[in-house]
N, C-alpha and C positions, 0 to 999 in steps of 0.2 A: 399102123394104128395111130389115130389121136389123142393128144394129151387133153383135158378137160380138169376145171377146177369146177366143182361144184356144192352150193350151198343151200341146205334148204330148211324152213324155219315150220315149227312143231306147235301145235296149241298147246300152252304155259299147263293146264289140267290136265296134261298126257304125264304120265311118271318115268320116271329117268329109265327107271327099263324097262317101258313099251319105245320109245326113244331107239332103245338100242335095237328092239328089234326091229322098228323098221329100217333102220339103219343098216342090220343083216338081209333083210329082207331086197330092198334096193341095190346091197352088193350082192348076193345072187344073181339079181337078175340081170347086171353088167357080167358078172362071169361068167351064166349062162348062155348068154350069147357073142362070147369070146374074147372078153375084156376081162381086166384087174385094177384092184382097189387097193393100191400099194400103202393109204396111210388114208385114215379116218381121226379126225379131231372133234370132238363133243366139246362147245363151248361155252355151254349152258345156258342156263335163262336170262335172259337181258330185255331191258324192257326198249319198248319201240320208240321209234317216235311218232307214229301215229297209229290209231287202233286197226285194225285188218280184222276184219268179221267179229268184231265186239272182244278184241282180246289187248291188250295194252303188254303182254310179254309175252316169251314165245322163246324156246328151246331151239338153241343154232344148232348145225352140224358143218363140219365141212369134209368133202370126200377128193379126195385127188383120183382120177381113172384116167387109166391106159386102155381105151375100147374104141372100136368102129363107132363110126357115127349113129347106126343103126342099133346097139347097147343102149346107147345115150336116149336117144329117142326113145325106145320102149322104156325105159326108167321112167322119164320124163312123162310120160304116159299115164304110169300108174300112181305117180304123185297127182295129177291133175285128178283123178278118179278119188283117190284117198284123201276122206273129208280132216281127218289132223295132220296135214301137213297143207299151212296158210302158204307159201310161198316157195319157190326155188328158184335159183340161176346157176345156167351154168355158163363156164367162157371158158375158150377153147386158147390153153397156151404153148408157150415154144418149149417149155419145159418146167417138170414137177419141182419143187422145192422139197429137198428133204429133212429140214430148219424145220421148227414148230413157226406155225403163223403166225402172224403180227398181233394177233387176237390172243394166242396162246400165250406169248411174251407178255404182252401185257398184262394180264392175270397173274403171273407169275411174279411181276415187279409189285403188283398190287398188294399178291399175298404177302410178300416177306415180311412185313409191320416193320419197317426199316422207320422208325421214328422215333429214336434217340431218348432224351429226360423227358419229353414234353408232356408226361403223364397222361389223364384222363379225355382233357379236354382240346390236346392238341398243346401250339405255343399261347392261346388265348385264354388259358383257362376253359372252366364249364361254359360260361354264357357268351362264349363264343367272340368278346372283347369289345364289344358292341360296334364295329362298324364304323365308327368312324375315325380310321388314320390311327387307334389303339389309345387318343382320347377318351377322358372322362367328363365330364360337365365340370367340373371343377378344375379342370387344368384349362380349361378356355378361358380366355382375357375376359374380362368385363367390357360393355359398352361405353361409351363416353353419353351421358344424357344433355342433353339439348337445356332442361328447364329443371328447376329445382322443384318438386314436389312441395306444395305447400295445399294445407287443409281446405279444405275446398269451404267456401260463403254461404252454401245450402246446407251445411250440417251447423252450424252457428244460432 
C-alpha cells in the first residue's frame, strides 16, 4: 500500500464538530476500502490568502493514510461532491511522520505566551512605539534653517 499526506480545507461556518465528522466520515471510507488513517491533525481555522468561494478562512485538517490508490481516489471523490470542503491535496510520500506537523509545532510555540516582563503591550508599550526606530518627535535633532524668520512687510 501507499503512503499519502493529505489535506483538506473546510468552510470557516462549518463548526468544529461537523469538521470532525467529516473527518470520520473520509476515514471510513479509506478503511473501507482497505486502508488506514494512522494520525489525524485538526489545525483549525486560519485565514487564507486569497478568498475560495467567497470565504477568507477555512478549518484545516491533515490525515496521514496507509491505503491503495484506489481509497484515495474514492475519498478524493467524495470531497469534490461535498459542497464545505473548498479544497484538498494529497501527495504521496516515502514515509509517515509520527512527530506533530510543522503546523502543529507552531501553534504550540505560539501558545506558550512565552513573553517575559513586557506586559500589556509587548516591549513598545500600548501604542505600539510608533514606528520609527522607538523615536519620539522630540528625541529628533532640529533642522538647521537656512533664513532667519523675520515679520513679513505685508502685515505692517
Amino acid at each position: 500500500m501507499s503512503l499519502y499526506e493529505h489535506v483538506f480545507l473546510v468552510r470557516q461556518d462549518v463548526t468544529a464538530q461537523q469538521v470532525e465528522e467529516l473527518t470520520t466520515r473520509f476515514k471510513g471510507v479509506i478503511e473501507a476500502n482497505g486502508g488506514s488513517v494512522p494520525k489525524v491533525e485538526s489545525w483549525g481555522v486560519k485565514t487564507l490568502t486569497y478568498r475560495i468561494n467567497k470565504n477568507r478562512k477555512a478549518h484545516f485538517t491533515l490525515m496521514n493514510i496507509d491505503a491503495p490508490p484506489a481509497a484515495v481516489q474514492e475519498m478524493e471523490r467524495q470531497m469534490g461532491i461535498d459542497e464545505d470542503v473548498l479544497r484538498f491535496i494529497t501527495v504521496r510520500v516515502e514515509e509517515l511522520e509520527e512527530v506533530p506537523s510543522a503546523m502543529l509545532q507552531k501553534r504550540d510555540r505560539d501558545d506558550r505566551g512565552d513573553r517575559g516582563d513586557r506586559g500589556f503591550g509587548g516591549d513598545r508599550g500600548f501604542g505600539g512605539g510608533g514606528g520609527f526606530g522607538g523615536r519620539d518627535r522630540d528625541d529628533r535633532p532640529r533642522r538647521p534653517r537656512d533664513r532667519e524668520e523675520t515679520p513679513s512687510e505685508e502685515t505692517v
